[in-house]
C-alpha positions as CSV (number, residue, x, y, z in Angstrom):
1,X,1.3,66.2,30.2
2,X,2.2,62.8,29.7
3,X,4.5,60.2,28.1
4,X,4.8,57.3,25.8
5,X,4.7,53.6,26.8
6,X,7.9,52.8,24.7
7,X,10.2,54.6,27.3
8,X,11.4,51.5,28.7
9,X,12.1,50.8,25.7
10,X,14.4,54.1,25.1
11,X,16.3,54.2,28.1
12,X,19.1,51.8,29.2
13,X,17.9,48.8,30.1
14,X,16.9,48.4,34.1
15,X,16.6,52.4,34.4
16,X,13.0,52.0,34.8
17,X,12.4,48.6,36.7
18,X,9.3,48.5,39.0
19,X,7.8,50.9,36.8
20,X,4.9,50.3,34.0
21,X,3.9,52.7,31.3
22,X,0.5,52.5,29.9
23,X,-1.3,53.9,27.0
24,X,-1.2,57.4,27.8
25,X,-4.1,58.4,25.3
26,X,-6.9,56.9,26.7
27,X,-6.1,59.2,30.3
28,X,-5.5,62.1,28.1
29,X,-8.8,62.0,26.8
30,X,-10.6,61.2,29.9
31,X,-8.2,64.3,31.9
32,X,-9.2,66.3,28.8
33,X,-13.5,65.5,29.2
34,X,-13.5,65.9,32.8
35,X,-11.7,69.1,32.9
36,X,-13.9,70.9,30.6
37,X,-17.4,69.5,31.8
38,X,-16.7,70.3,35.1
39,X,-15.6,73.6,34.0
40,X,-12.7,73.5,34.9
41,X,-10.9,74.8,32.0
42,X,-12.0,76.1,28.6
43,X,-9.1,75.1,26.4
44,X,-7.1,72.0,26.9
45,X,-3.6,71.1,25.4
46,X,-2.2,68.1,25.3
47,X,1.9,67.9,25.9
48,X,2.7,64.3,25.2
49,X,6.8,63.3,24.3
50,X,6.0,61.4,21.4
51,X,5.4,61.5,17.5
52,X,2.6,64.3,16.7
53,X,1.5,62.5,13.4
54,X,0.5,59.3,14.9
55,X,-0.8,60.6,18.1
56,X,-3.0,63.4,16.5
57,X,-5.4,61.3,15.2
58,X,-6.1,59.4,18.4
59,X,-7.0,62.5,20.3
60,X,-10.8,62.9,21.8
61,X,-13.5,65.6,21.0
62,X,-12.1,67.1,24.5
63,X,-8.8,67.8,23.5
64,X,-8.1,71.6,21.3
65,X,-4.2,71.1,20.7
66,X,-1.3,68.4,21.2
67,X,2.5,69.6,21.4
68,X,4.9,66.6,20.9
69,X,8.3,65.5,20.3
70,X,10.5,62.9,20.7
71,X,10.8,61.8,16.7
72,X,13.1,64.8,16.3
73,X,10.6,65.3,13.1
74,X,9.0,68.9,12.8
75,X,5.4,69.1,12.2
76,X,2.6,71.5,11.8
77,X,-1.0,70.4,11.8
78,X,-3.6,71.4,14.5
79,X,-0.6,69.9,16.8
80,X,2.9,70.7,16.3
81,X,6.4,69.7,17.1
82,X,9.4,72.0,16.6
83,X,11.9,69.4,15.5
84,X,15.3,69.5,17.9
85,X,18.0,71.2,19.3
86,X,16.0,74.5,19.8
87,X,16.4,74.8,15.7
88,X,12.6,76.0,15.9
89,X,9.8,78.5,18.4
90,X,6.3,76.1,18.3
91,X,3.2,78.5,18.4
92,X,0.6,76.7,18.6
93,X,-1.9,80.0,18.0
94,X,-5.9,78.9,19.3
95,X,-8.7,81.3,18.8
96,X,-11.9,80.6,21.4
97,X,-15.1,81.8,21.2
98,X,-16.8,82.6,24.5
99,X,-19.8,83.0,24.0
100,X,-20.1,79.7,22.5
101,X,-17.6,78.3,24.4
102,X,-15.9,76.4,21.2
103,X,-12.6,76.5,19.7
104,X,-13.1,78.2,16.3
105,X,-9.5,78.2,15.0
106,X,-6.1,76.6,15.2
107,X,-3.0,77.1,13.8
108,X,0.2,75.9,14.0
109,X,3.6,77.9,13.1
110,X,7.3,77.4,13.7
111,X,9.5,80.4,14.1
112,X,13.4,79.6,12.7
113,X,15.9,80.0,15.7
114,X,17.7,82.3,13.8
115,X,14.5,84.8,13.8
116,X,14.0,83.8,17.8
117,X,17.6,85.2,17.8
118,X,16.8,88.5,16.5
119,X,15.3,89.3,19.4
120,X,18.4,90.1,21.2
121,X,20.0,88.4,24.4
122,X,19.8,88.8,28.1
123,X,23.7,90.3,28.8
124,X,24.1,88.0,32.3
125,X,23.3,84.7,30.1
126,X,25.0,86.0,27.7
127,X,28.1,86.0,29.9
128,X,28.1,82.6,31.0
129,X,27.4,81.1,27.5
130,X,30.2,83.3,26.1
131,X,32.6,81.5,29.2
132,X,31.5,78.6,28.2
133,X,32.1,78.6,24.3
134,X,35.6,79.9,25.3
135,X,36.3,77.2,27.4
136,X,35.1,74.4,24.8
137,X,36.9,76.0,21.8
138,X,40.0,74.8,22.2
139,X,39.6,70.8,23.4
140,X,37.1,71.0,20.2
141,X,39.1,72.3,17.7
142,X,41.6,69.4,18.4
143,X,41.8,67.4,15.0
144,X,41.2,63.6,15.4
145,X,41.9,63.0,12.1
146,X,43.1,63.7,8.7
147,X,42.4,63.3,4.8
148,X,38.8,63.0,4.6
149,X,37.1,64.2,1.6
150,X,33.7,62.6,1.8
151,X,31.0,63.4,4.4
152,X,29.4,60.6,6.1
153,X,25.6,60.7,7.1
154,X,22.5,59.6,8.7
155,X,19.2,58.2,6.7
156,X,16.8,60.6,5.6
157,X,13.2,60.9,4.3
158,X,10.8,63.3,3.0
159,X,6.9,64.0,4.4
160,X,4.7,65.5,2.2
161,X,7.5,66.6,0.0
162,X,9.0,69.0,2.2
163,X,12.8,68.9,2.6
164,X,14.4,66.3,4.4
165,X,15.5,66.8,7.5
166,X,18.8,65.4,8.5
167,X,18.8,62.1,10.8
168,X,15.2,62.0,10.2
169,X,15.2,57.9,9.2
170,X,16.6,55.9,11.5
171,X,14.7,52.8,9.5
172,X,17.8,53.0,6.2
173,X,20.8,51.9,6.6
174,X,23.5,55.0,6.3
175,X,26.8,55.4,5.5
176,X,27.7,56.6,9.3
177,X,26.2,54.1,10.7
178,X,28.1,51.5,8.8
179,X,31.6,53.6,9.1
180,X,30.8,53.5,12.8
181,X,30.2,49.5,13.1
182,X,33.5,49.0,11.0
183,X,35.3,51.3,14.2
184,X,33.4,49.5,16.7
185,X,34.8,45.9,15.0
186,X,37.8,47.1,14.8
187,X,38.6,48.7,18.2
188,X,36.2,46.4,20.3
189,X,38.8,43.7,21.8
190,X,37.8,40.6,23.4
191,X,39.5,39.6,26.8
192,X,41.5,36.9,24.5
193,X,42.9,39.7,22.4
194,X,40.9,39.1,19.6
195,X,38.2,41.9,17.5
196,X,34.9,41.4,18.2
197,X,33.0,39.0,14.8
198,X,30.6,41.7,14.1
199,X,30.3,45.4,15.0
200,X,26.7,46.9,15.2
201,X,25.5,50.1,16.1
202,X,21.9,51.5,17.1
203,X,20.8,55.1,14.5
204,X,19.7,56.6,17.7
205,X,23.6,56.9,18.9
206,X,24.7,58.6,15.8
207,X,23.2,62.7,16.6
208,X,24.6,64.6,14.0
209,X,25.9,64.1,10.4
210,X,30.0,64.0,9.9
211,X,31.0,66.4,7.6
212,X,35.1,67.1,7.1
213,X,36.6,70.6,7.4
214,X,37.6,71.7,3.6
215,X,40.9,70.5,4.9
216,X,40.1,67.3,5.6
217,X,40.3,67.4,8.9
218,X,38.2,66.0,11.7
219,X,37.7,67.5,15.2
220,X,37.0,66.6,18.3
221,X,34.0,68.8,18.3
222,X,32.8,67.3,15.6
223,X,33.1,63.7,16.6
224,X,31.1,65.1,20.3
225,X,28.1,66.4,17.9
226,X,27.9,62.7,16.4
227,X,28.4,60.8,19.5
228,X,27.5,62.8,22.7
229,X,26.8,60.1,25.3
230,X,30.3,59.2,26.0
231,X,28.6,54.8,26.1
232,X,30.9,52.6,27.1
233,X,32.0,49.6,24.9
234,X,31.9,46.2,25.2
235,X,30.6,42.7,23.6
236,X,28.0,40.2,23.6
237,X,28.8,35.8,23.0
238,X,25.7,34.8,21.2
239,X,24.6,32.2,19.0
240,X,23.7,33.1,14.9
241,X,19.7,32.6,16.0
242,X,20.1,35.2,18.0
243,X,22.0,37.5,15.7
244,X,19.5,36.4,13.1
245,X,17.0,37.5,15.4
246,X,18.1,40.6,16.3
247,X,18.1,41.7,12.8
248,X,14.5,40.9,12.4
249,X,13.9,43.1,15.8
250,X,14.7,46.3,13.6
251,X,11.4,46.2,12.4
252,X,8.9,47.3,15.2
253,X,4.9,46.2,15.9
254,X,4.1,48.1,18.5
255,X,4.3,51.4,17.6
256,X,3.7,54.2,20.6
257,X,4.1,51.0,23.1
258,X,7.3,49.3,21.6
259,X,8.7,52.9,19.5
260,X,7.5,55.4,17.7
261,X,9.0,54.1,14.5
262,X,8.4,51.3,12.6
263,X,11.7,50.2,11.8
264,X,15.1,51.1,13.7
265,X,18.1,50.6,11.2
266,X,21.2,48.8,13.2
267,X,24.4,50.1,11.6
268,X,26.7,46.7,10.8
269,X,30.7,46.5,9.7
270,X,31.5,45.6,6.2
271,X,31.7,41.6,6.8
272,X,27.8,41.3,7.4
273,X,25.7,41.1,4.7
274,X,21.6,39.9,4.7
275,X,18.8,40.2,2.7
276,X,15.6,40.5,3.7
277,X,11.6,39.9,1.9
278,X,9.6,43.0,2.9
279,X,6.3,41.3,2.1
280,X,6.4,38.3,5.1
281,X,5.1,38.7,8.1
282,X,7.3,39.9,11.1
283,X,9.8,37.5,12.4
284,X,10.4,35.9,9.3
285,X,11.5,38.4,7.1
286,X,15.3,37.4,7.4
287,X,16.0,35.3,3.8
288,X,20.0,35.4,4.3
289,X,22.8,36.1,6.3
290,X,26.5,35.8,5.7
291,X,29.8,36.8,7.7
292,X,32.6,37.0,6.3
293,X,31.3,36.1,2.9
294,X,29.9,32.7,4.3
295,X,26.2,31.4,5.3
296,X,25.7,32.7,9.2
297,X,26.0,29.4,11.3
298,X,23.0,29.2,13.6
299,X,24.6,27.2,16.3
300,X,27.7,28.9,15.7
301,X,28.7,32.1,19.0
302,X,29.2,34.9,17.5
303,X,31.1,38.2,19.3
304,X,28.9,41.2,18.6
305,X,30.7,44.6,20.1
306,X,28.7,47.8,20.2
307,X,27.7,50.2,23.1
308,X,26.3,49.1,26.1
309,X,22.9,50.6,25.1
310,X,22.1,48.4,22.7
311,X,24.4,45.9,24.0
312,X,21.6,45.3,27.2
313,X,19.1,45.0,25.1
314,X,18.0,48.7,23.9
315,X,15.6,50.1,21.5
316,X,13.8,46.3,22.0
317,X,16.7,44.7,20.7
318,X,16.6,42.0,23.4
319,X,17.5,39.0,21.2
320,X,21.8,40.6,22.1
321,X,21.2,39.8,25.9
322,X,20.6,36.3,25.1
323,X,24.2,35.4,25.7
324,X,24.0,37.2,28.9
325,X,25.1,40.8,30.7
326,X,27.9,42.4,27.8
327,X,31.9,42.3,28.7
328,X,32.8,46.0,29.4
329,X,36.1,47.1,28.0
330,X,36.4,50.3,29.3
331,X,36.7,52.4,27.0
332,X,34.2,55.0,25.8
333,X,32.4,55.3,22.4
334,X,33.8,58.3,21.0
335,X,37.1,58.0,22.2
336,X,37.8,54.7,19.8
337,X,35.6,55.9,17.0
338,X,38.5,59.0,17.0
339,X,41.3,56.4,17.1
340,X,39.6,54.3,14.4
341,X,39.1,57.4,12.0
342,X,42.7,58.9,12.9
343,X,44.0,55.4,11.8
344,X,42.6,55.2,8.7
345,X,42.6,58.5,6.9
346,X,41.0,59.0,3.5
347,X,37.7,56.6,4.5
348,X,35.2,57.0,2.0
349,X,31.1,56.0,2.5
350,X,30.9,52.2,1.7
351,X,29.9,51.5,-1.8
352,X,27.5,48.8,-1.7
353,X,24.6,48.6,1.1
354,X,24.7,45.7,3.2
355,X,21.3,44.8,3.1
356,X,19.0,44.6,0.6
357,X,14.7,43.5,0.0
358,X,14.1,41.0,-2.1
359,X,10.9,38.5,-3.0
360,X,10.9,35.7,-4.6
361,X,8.4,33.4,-6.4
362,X,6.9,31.3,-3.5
363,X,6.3,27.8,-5.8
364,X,8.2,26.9,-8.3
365,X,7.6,28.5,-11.7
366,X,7.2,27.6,-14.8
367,X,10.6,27.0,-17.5
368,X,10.6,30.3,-20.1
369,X,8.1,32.6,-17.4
370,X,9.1,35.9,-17.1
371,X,8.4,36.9,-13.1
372,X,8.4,39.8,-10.9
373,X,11.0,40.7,-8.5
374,X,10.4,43.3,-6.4
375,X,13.4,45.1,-4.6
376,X,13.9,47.4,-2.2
377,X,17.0,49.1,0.1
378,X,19.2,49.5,-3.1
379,X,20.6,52.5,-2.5
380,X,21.8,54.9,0.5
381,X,19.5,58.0,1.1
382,X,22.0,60.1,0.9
383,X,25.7,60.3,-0.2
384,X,27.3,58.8,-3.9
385,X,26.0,55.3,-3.7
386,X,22.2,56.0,-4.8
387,X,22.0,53.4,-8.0
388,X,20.4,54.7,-10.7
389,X,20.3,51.2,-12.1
390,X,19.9,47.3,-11.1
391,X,21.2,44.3,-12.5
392,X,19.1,41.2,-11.8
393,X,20.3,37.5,-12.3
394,X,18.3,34.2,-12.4
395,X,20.4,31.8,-13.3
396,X,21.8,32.6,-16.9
397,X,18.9,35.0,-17.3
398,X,19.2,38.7,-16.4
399,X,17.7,42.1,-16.6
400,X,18.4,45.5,-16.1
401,X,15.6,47.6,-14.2
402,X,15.4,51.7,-13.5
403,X,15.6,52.3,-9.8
404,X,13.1,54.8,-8.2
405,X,14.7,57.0,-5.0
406,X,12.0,59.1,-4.2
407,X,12.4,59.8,0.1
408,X,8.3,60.7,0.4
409,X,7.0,58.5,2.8
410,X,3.2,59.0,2.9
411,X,3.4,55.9,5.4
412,X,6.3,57.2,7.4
413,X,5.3,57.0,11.2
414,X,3.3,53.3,10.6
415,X,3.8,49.9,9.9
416,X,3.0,50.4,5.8
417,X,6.0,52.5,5.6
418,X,8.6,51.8,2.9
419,X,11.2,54.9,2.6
420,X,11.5,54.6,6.6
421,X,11.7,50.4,6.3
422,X,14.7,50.7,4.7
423,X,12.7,51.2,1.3
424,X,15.3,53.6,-0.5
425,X,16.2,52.8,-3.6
426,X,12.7,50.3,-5.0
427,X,12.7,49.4,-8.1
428,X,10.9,45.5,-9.9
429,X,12.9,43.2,-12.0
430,X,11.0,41.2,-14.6
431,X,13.2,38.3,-15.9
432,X,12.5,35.2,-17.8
433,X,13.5,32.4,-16.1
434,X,15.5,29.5,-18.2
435,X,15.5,26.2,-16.3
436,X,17.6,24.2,-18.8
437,X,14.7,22.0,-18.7
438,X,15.8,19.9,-22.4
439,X,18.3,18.7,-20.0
440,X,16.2,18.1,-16.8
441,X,12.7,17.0,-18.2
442,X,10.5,16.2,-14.8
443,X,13.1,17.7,-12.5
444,X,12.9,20.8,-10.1
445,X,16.0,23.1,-11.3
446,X,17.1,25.5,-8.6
447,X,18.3,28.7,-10.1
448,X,20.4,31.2,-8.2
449,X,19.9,34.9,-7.6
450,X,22.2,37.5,-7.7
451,X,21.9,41.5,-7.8
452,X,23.9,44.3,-8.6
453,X,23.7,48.5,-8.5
454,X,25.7,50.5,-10.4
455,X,28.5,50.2,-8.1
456,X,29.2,46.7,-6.5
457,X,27.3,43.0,-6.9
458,X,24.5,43.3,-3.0
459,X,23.0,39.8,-3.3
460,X,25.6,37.0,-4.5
461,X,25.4,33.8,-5.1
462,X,26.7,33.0,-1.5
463,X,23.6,34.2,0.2
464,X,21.7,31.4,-1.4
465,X,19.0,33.2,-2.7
466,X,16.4,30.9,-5.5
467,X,14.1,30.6,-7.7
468,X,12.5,27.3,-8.1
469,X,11.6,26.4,-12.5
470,X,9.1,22.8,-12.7
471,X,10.2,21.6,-15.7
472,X,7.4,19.7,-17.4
473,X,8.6,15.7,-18.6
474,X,7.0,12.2,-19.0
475,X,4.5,11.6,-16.0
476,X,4.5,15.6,-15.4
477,X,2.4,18.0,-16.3
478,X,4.1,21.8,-17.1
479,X,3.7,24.1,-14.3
480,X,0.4,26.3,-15.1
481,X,2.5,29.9,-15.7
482,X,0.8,32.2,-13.3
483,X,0.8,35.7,-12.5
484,X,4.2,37.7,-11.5
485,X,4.3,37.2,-8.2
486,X,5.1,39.4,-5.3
487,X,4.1,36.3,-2.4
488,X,5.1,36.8,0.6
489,X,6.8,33.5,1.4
490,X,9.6,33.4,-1.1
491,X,11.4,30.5,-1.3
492,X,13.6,29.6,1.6
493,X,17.6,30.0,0.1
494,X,20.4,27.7,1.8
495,X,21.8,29.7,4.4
496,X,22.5,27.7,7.2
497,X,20.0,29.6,9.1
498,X,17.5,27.6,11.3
């Protein structure tokens, strides 16, 4: 048995001081080797909390099964993981042959809960679960809100083209995690009275989908199934770096050490909007910011309110404790999301996503090229905004593209994912660029970028977003048109962003 090295990672912040977690796999291995040549045992299984897919492969000749978890992803291979919640058995089935003391077969199979419960039940557990759904039933059949037509829900993604399971991708931005950052803006209060600038919100708080009752009601019980932790609230002062920063923190390099993911979505209210260039290298994949619809001021503070999870640095997003320890307010997560949803009945899932890949020509291009623009995050994976469509501006050029929203990650668990690094909704815009160059002969001509789904415009003008023409003149050559390109150092737009 063993566990990950990301668990400090996991827990709140200072739960496991004084402690260090290594690489469990190399001591799994070794366990596994010394127990079987010193005959110890004949079969050895490995239980390890973390993902099956990117563990399985690192496991030694010694090792005849692995049994994981954590990733709340079901998987069957020679290992297996049941998912969550008890929703599946694991049998891990492993035939041995004796008389050549070798594993000869494995198999993996998970058994639905609902076949588990055909079983039957034990009549004294039965008792004291039957108390205990009595008990529950009324406090969580108490409606919160009213008037809600439209479910809100977590990212998904699809392995192998299997059905998606829900929560799955906590690396897309979802339409419950953004409802919940617009409660936490609104309900977080600084001690001079004030909302909080930003409201952000880590995918791992958010356990369960929010579907209304055909009534359009909302219930307590159904607010507890998406936020069962009962965090407190409170608020960070930092500067717009270290916001900045934080935003390139979703993306994680250290997978099985750092997390099991390779990118962990923060959920942001409705006046933050960024873009972001897949292709660049961790740390500088940040092209824009804006709050409030204007360039994010690096040297500017900046009131971030969330839970105290995240708030003190979890999931590695240390870049929020640079301000310092958070202000508590008191009050507890779920609590003001059911004030902030009983306050505004009728929400609908936001429109347009917040945050969107683009990238950009790295040198200037030549005046009448027609260049590549590859995008990415363009759509929700579930819910009514997934474009079908994007609209891509270069100045007073543009072109309409077909967006692809397949969920099948072959990459899903690593750091070549797409679907699961916010990759929903991909699609490549080729436009011909017009630099007005009869007017500017010699001159550099700095055309803007915009975008726009089928539903609202993601990347305006005010995120400062450019493409860079040469035009040719006396004492300059024209720029040599090259190949569309898909660089990955686009050119740097005028954000105010150190």
């Amino acid at each position: 048995g063993a566990i990950a090295g990301d668990v400090p990672y996991k827990l709140s912040p200072g739960t496991t001081k004084g402690l260090a977690f290594n690489d469990p796999i190399p001591k799994i291995n070794a366990m596994a080797k010394d127990l079987k040549v010193s005959g110890q045992a004949d079969v050895v299984i490995a239980m390890l909390d973390d993902d099956v897919k990117n563990n399985y492969p690192k496991m030694g000749a010694y090792v005849d099964g692995i049994m994981g978890g954590d990733t709340h992803v079901p998987y069957k291979l020679s290992a297996i993981a049941s998912g969550s919640y008890t929703d599946n058995l694991a049998d891990l089935q492993i035939t041995y042959d004796k008389a050549t003391k070798r594993v000869v077969r494995s198999e993996a199979k998970l058994i639905p809960a609902s076949e588990v419960a055909a079983c039957g039940e034990k009549q004294s557990i039965k008792r004291i679960v039957d108390k205990a759904v009595q008990d529950s039933k009324a406090a969580g059949d108490k409606v919160v809100a009213k008037g809600y037509t439209s479910a809100f829900s977590r990212g998904v993604f699809s392995s192998a083209g299997e059905p998606p399971d829900p929560g799955s991708n906590r690396g897309v931005e979802s339409s419950l995690g953004d409802l919940t950052a617009d409660s936490l803006r609104a309900t977080v209060i600084t001690k001079e009275g004030k909302p909080v600038d930003i409201g952000a919100i880590n995918a791992g708080g958010l356990r369960a989908d929010l579907t209304p009752l055909a009534n359009g009601d909302i219930t307590y019980r159904q607010t507890f199934a998406v936020q069962p932790f009962s965090n407190q609230l409170g608020y960070v002062t930092i500067t717009g770096a270290d916001f900045k920063k934080a935003l390139e923190q979703q993306w994680k390099t250290q997978l099985n050490t750092q997390n099991s993911r390779p990118m962990l979505k923060l959920g942001l209210s409705s006046n933050v909007a960024y873009t972001y260039d897949p292709a660049k290298p961790y740390g500088q994949r940040i092209t824009s910011v804006t709050v409030d619809g204007k360039p994010l001021d690096a040297q500017r503070k900046y009131t971030v309110g969330s839970v105290t999870f995240l708030l003190a640095g979890g999931d590695s997003f240390d870049a929020l404790t640079a301000g310092g320890a958070p202000a508590i307010t008191d009050n507890l997560d779920r609590e003001r999301f059911n004030a902030y949803l009983g306050s505004h009945p009728g929400l609908k899932p936001r429109a347009a996503k917040s945050s969107i890949g683009v990238t950009l020509p790295s040198a200037p291009v030549a005046d009448g090229q027609t260049i590549d623009i590859p995008l990415r995050g363009l759509s929700f994976s579930e819910g009514p905004s997934v474009t079908k469509n994007v609209n891509v501006s270069v100045g007073s050029t543009s072109t309409t593209a077909a967006v692809d929203n397949s969920l099948i990650d072959a990459n899903a668990n690593n750091e070549k994912a797409v679907v699961t690094a916010d990759g929903v909704g991909r699609a490549t815009a080729k436009v011909k660029v017009d630099g007005k160059c009869a007017a500017n002969p010699g001159k550099n001509v700095t055309l803007p970028v915009t975008v726009a789904t089928d539903f609202a415009e993601v990347v305006g003008a005010g995120q400062g977003l450019t493409v860079t023409v040469a035009c040719a003149g006396a004492g300059q050559p024209s720029a040599t048109p090259s190949a569309p390109s898909t660089s990955a150092d686009p050119v740097k737009p005028s954000t105010g962003i150190a």
